[in-house]
C-alpha positions in Angstrom: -11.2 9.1 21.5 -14.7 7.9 21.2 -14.9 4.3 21.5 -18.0 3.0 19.9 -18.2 2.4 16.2 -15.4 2.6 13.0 -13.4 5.5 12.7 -10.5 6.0 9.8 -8.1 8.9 8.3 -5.9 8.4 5.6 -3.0 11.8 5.3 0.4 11.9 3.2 3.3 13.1 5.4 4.9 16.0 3.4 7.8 16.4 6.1 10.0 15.1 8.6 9.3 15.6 12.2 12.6 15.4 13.2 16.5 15.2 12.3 16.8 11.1 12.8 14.2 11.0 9.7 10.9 9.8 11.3 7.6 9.1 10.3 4.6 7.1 12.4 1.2 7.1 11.8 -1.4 6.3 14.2 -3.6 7.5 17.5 -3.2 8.2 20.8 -5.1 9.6 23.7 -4.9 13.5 24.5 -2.1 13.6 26.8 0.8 12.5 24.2 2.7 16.0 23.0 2.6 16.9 19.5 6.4 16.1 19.8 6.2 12.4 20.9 6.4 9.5 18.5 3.2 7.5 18.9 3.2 3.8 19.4 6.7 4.8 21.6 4.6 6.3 24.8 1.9 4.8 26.6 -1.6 4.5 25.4 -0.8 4.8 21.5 -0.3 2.8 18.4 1.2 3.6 15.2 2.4 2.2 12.1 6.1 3.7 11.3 7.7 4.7 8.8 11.5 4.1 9.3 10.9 0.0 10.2 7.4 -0.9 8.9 6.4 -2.4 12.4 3.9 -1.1 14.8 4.5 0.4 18.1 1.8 0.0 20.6 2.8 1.3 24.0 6.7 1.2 23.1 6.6 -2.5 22.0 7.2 -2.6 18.1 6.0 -5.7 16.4 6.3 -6.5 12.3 3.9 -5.6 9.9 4.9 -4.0 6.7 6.9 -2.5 4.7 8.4 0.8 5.2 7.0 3.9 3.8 8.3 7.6 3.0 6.9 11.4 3.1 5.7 10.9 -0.2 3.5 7.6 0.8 -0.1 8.2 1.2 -0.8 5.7 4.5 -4.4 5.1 6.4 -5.2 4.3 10.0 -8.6 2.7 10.7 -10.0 1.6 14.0 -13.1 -0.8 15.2 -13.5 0.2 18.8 -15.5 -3.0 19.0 -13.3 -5.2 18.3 -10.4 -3.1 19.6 -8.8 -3.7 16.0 -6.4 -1.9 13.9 -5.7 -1.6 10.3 -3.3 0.6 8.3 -3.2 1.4 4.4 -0.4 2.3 2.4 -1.3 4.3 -0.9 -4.8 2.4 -1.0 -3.5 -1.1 0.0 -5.2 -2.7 3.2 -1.9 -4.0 4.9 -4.0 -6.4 7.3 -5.7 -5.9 10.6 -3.8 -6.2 14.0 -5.2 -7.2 17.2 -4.4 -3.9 19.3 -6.7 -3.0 22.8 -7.9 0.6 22.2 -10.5 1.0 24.4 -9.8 3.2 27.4 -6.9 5.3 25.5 
């Protein structure tokens, strides 16, 4: 990931990933599988779906309220800072303090 300046991406999960139901939206470096959750395996975050918190690095923490496949939900990122901020269908849900530098 580069890690100077303020990146974003907003998508609309149209399908489940897996049987248990799962959704999580967020970043990780290049060495997590396409079939890992992110924010449950080291150097990731992610805002999911099923609980509303955020996982960074397998540690969840509360943040907001649950979404669905049919949600539209954001991820934006100030490497400066080492911030990160999700939407859900346009709404800022807040910023949380997570280190991504180095991911």
């Amino acid at each position: 990931m580069e890690e100077q300046g303020k990146w974003s991406y907003a998508g609309r999960p149209r399908t489940y990933i897996d049987r248990r139901r799962l959704i999580s939206v967020g970043l990780s470096n290049h060495l997590l599988s396409w079939y890992d959750m992110p924010g449950w395996q080291y150097r990731s975050f992610a805002y999911h779906g099923d609980d509303g918190h955020v996982g960074v690095g397998n540690h969840g923490l509360p943040y907001a309220d649950k979404y669905t496949k049919n949600d539209t939900i954001g991820c934006g990122v100030n490497c400066e800072e080492g911030t990160a901020y999700f939407t859900k269908n346009g709404k800022y849900l807040g910023t949380r303090l997570i280190v991504v530098t180095g991911m």
